[in-house]
Every structure is written in C-alpha cells, then in structure tokens.
C-alpha positions in Angstrom: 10.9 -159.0 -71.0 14.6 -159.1 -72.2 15.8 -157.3 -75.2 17.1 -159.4 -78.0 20.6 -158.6 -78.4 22.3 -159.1 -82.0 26.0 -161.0 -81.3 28.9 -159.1 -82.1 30.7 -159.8 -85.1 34.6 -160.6 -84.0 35.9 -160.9 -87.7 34.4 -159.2 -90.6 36.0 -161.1 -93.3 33.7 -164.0 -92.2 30.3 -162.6 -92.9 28.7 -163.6 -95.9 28.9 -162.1 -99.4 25.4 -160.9 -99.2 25.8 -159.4 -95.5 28.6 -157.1 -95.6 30.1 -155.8 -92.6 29.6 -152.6 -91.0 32.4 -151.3 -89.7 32.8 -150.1 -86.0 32.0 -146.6 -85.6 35.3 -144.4 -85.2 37.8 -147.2 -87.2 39.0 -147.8 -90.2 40.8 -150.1 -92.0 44.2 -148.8 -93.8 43.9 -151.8 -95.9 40.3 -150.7 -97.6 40.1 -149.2 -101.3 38.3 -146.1 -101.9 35.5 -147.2 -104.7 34.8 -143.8 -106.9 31.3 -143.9 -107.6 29.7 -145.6 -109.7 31.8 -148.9 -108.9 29.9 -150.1 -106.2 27.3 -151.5 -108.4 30.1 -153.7 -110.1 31.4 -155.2 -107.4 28.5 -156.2 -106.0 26.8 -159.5 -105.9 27.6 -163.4 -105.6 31.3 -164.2 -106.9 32.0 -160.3 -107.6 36.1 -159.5 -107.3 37.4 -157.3 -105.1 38.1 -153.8 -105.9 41.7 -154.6 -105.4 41.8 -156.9 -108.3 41.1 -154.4 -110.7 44.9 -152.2 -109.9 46.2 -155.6 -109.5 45.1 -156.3 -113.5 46.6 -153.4 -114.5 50.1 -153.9 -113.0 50.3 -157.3 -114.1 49.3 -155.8 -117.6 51.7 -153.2 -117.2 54.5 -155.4 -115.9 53.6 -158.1 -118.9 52.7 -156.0 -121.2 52.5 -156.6 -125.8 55.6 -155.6 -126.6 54.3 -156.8 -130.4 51.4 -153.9 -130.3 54.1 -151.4 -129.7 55.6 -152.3 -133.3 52.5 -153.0 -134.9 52.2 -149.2 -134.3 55.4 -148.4 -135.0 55.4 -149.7 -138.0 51.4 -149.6 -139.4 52.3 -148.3 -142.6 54.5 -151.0 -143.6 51.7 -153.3 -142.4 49.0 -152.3 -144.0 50.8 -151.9 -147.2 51.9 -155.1 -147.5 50.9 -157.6 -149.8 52.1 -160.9 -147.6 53.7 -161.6 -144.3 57.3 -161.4 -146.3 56.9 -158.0 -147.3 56.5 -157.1 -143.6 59.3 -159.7 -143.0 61.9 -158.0 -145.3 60.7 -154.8 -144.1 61.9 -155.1 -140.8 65.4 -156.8 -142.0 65.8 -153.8 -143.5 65.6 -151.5 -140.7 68.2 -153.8 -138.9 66.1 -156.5 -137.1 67.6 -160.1 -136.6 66.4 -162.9 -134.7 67.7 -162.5 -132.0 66.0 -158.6 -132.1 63.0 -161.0 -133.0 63.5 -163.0 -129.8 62.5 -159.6 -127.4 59.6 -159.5 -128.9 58.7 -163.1 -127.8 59.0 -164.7 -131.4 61.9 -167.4 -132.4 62.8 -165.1 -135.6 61.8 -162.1 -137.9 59.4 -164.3 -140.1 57.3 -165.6 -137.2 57.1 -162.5 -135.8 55.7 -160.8 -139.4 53.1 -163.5 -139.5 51.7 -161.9 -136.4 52.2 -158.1 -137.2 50.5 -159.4 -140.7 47.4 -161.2 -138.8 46.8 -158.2 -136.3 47.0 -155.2 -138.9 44.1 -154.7 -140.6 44.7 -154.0 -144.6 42.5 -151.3 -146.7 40.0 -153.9 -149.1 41.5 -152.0 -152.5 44.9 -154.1 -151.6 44.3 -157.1 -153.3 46.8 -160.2 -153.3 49.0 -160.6 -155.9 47.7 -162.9 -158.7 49.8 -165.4 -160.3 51.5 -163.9 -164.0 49.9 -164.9 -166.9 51.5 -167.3 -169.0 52.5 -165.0 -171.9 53.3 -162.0 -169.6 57.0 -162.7 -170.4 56.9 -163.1 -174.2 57.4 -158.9 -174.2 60.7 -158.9 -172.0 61.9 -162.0 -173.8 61.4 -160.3 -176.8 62.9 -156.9 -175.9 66.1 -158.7 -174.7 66.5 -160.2 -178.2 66.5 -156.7 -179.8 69.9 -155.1 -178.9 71.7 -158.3 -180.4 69.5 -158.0 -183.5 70.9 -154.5 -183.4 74.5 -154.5 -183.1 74.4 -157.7 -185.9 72.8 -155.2 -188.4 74.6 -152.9 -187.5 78.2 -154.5 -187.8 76.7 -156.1 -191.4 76.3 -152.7 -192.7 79.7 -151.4 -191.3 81.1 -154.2 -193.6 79.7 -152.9 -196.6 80.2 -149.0 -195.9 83.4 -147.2 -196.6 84.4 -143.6 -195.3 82.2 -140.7 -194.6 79.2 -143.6 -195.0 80.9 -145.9 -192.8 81.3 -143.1 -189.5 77.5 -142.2 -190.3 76.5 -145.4 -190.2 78.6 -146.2 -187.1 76.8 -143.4 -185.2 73.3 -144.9 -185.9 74.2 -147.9 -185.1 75.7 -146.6 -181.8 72.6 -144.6 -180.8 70.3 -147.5 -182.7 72.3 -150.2 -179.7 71.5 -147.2 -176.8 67.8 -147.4 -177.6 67.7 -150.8 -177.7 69.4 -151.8 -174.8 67.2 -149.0 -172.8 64.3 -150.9 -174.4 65.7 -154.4 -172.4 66.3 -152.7 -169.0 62.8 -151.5 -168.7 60.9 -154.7 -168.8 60.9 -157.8 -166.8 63.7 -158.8 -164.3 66.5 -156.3 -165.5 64.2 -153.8 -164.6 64.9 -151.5 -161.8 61.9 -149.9 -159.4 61.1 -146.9 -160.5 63.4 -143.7 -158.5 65.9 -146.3 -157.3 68.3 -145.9 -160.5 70.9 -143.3 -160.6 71.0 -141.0 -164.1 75.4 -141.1 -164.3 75.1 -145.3 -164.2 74.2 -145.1 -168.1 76.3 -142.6 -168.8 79.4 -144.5 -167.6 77.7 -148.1 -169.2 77.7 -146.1 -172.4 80.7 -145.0 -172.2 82.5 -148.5 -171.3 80.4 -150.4 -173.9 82.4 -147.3 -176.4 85.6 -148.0 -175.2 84.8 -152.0 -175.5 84.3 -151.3 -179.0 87.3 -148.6 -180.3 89.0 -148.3 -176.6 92.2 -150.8 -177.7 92.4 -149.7 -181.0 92.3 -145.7 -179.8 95.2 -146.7 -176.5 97.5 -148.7 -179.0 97.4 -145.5 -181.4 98.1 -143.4 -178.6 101.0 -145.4 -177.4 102.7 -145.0 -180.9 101.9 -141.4 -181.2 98.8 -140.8 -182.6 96.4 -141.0 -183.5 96.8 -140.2 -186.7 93.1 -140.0 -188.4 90.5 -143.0 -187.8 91.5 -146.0 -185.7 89.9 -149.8 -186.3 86.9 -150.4 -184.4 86.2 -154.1 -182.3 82.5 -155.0 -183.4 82.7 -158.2 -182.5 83.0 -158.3 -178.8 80.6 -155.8 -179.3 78.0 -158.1 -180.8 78.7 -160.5 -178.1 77.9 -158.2 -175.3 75.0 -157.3 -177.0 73.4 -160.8 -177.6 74.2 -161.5 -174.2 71.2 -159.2 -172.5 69.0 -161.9 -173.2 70.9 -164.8 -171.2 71.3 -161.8 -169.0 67.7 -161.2 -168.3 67.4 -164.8 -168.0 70.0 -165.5 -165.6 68.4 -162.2 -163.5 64.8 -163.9 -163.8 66.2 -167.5 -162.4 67.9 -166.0 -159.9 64.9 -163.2 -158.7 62.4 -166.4 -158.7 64.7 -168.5 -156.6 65.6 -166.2 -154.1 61.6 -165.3 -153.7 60.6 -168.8 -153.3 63.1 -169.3 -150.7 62.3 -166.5 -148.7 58.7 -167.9 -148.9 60.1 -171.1 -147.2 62.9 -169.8 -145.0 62.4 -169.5 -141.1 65.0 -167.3 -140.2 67.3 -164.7 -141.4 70.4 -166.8 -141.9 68.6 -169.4 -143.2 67.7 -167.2 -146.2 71.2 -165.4 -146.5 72.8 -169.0 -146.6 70.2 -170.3 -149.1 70.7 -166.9 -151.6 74.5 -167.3 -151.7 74.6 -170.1 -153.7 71.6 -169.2 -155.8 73.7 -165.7 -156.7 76.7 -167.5 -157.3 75.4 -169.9 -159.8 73.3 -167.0 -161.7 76.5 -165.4 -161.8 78.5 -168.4 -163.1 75.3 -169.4 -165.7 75.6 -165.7 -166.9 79.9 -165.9 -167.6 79.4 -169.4 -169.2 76.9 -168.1 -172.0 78.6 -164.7 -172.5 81.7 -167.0 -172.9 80.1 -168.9 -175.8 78.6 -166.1 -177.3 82.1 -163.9 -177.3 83.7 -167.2 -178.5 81.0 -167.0 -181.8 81.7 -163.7 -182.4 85.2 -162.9 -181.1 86.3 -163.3 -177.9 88.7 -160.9 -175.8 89.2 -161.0 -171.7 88.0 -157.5 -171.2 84.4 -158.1 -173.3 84.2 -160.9 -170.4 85.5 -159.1 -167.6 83.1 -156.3 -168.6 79.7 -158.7 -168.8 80.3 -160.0 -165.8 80.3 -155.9 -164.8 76.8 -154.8 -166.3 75.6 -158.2 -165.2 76.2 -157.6 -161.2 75.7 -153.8 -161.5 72.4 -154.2 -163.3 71.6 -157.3 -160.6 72.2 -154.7 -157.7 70.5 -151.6 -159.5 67.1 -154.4 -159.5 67.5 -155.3 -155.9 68.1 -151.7 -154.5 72.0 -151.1 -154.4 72.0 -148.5 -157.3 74.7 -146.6 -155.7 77.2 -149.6 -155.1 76.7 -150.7 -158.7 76.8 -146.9 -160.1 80.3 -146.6 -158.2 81.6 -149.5 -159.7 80.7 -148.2 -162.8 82.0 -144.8 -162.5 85.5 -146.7 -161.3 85.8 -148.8 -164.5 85.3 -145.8 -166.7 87.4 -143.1 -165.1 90.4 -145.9 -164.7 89.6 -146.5 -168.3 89.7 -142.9 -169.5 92.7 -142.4 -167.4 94.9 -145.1 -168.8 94.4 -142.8 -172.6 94.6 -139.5 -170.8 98.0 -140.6 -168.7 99.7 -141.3 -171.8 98.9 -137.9 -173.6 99.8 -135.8 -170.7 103.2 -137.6 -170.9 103.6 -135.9 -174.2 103.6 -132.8 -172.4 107.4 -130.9 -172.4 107.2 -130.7 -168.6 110.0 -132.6 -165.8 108.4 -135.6 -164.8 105.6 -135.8 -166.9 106.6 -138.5 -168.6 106.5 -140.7 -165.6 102.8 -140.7 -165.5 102.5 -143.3 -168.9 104.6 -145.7 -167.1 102.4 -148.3 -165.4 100.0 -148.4 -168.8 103.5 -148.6 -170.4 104.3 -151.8 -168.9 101.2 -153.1 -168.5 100.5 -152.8 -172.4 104.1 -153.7 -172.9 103.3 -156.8 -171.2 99.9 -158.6 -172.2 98.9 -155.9 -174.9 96.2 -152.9 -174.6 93.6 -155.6 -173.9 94.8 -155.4 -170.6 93.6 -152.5 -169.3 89.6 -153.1 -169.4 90.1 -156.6 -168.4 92.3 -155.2 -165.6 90.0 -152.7 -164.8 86.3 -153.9 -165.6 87.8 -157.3 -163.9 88.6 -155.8 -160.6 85.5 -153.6 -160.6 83.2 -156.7 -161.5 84.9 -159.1 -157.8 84.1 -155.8 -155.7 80.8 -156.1 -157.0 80.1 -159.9 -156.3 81.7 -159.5 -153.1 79.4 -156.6 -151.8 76.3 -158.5 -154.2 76.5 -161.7 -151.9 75.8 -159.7 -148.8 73.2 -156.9 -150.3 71.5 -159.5 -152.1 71.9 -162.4 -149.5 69.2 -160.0 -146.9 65.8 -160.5 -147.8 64.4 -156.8 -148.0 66.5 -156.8 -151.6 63.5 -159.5 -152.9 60.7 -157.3 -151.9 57.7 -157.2 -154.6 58.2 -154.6 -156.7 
C-alpha cells in the first residue's frame, strides 16, 4: 500500500495565515525578524501585522515626529501658568518667536500655535479664569488720581497767603504732601507697575524734574545774573497743571491698556497686533497732550510743563508694560541735562582759562528763547526717544500680559 506523500510547498508566502510555513531544514531567510519573546503571541492570528511593521511605525514616527510636544515641554511652566491661550501667546513673542518661527512648528502664526500648547497642557484646578472686574472696582484708582491735583491746589492756595519763614515751611509740606500723593496714584489701577519691575532712581529723577518744573527757571535766570541772591520766585502753576493731569493720565493709560488687550484677543498674527497697537499708542499719547494742554492753559501754560507731561506720561506707560529701564534712562537724561545746564554756568564763575566757555550754549540758548528753554529742550527731546522706542516695546504683545 503506497504512502501518502504531503506536496511540497514551492513558495511559503502562499500558505495560509493559520498554516505557517516551516522552513527547510539548514536555510534561512536574511529577510526574517527576530521576534524577542513574548511577541509571538501578538502577532498571531487572522489579520495580525507583521513584525516588521512595528520598526517601520517607529521610523515613520521618528522621521515625522511632534515637533509641538518638544515645546510643550520646553516651555510647561509658562503653560500651566497661564490664564488664556494669549498669555502663552505673548510668552513666546517674548522669547523671540514670530510666525514664521511659528510656521516650523506646523502652525500659520504664534497665536494658533498657543491655542494648541494651551489645549495639550494640563493646568493645576487652583488656577481659575479671570473673572470680569466689578463695576465699582475703579472708583479707588479714579479717586486716587484726583488726589495729587487736590494737593498741589491746596497747596499753592496756602502759598498765597503765607509770607517768609511760614511760606518755605509751608512749601516743603506741600512738596512732600504732592510726593505722597502722587505715590498714592501710581499704585492703583493702570499707572500701576508689576510689582519688582520698577527701578528705585526713576522717582528720584521724577521728583527731582517735577522740582525743577516748579523753581528750575526762576533758580537758572538768577544764576545767569549772578546769583542767587537769597530766595528765588517759584512756578506753582505749571505745577498744578501737571498735577491735575495724573488723572487724564491714568485715563489715557487705562484706554489705551484695554485696547491693546482686546486686540490681541482678536489678532491672528504678530504683525497684525504690532500694526493694530501703533495707532492705539499714538492716539493715547495725543488724548494725553491735548488735556494736559487745557489744563496748563487753566492754570498757566509753559512749553517745558508740556514737554515734561508728555515725559512722565511715556515713562510711566513703559514702566506698566515692562520697559522700566528705557523709561528710567530717559528720566535720568532729562535730569542730569537739567542739573547740568545750572551747574555749567557756576563752574564758569570759576577764575580758571577756559572755564568760562562751558556757560556758553545755555548762554545762547537762554539768550535766545529765555530759560524756559532748557526743560522744554531737554524733557522734549527725552519725551520723542521715548515714543519712538514705546511704539515698538509696546507694539509686541508680551508688554499686555495680565498682570
């Protein structure tokens, strides 16, 4: 009786799934993957992949890869911290990212690409949205910006009816009365700067110029003559205008903080929000000179009380939106140039070759348009270097973070 002889199988790779093929003894193939153990079981079975698919995966993962999940790490405090997808948004402007940095990382611009690092990261449940203010949370910085023009108008009133040793007391508690005061304003509402962002010699130097705004003329034309000789007159009025005008001040600064927020809230790219800002800077700007104008014109108007509003206005602007050292420079400028222009004409005085050249250019200057000149010179020049470095700080959005 014949023996039953099983057919030889000429091509492996067309046996069926559940009959795998044995290979011939002695061969094998340089094409097969070694399966560690424990893997057989999951390649087993009716549609099962191949072992091959599985270093195939992770090349193509490799090669593909989530470029996003690298910066999500990068960058997981920021993430978690934040409050909306524009605080992650102006975040990363801040460390230098553009759109077109936004593009590598397969998103159109920085905003779309915050959205996503804002939906992935998970945020701790004691960070809770920020509500809406309530409708009376600005009656205390309204109020406190009222107070250093309520001030300065009692204190120029009793100036008027003091004479002598009574008048210079009542000048220096008027002066620190005005300091207090306008430190009151600058620490609520939008003229008020995040905390450990200020620098300490920015109001020293604003005290100082808001002195020499009040007796500076006066004390430079007595020098200039010779003197002085005793007391010189002192300006309270532009005083009293610069003083009322920390209100429209804070105004302005609130209009132009709200603006700029909302915009960044509807902005899709980062030169769409610089462009939009500009204008909303310059018009906050030009508000703020237009009601310092009327209020110097009520109480006595000079060119260097304006030129020197539209200082403290930018400087205070940038010290809110985190360029405390551009507007502290500025500041520090104005004041030494001031103090300069006195000091250069007393050194002149000095017997000594030459020294009488260094009075010259306040010599003409004063000569010329009168000792006014000098702080409207000055504060004037100081004040344009400021708007031109405040419409690119304040044009990114990482300057409009929530405080």
């Amino acid at each position: 009786m014949p023996v039953p002889v099983a057919p030889a199988v000429a091509d492996p790779a067309r046996v069926p799934a559940e009959l795998p093929a044995r290979p011939v003894p002695g061969t094998a193939r340089a094409d097969a993957p070694s399966v560690a153990p424990g893997a057989g079981a999951a390649g087993t079975g009716r549609g099962a992949q191949p072992a091959t698919a599985a270093p195939a995966t992770a090349r193509a993962r490799r090669a593909g890869g989530d470029p996003v999940k690298v910066l999500m790490h990068r960058h997981r405090e920021l993430c978690e911290r934040a409050v909306d997808p524009l605080e992650i948004a102006a975040g990363l402007e801040a460390e230098g990212f553009t759109d077109r940095t936004a593009a590598r990382y397969r998103h159109r611009d920085v905003f779309s690409l915050a959205e996503e690092l804002y939906a992935r990261v998970p945020r701790g449940g004691a960070t809770a949205p920020p509500t809406a203010p309530a409708p009376g949370a600005r009656t205390p910085w309204a109020l406190a910006a009222l107070v250093p023009g309520g001030v300065t108008a009692l204190a120029a009133l009793a100036l008027g009816l003091t004479e002598g040793t009574a008048r210079l007391a009542t000048a220096s508690a008027g002066a620190l009365a005005l300091a207090g005061a306008v430190l009151l304003a600058v620490r609520r509402g939008p003229l008020r700067a995040p905390a450990g962002h200020t620098v300490p010699a920015a109001s020293l130097w604003t005290l100082w110029l808001m002195a020499y705004a009040a007796g500076g003329d006066g004390l430079l034309a007595e020098v200039l003559t010779g003197g002085p000789d005793g007391t010189w007159p002192l300006a309270t009025a532009p005083l009293l205008g610069l003083a009322l005008s920390v209100a429209p001040a804070a105004w302005c600064a609130h209009l132009f903080s709200g603006r700029a927020r909302r915009r960044l809230a509807d902005s899709r790219g980062v030169a769409d929000f610089a462009a939009a800002t500009r204008p909303l800077l310059l018009g906050a700007v030009a508000l703020h000179l237009l009601a310092l104008t009327l209020l110097l014109a009520l109480t006595g108007f000079t060119p260097g009380a304006l030129a020197l509003g539209a200082l403290l206005f930018l400087a205070r602007l940038l010290t809110v939106h985190g360029s405390a050292e551009a507007a502290a420079s500025a500041l520090a400028a104005a004041g030494a140039a001031e103090a300069l222009a006195v000091a250069s004409v007393l050194t002149a005085r000095l017997p000594l070759p030459g020294f009488d050249a260094l009075a010259a250019p306040v010599r003409a200057v004063t000569d010329a348009w009168g000792p006014g000149a000098v702080p409207t010179l000055v504060c004037g020049a100081a004040a344009l270097g400021l708007l031109a470095h405040a419409t690119g700080a304040l044009s990114r959005a990482s300057a409009h973070t929530t405080p």
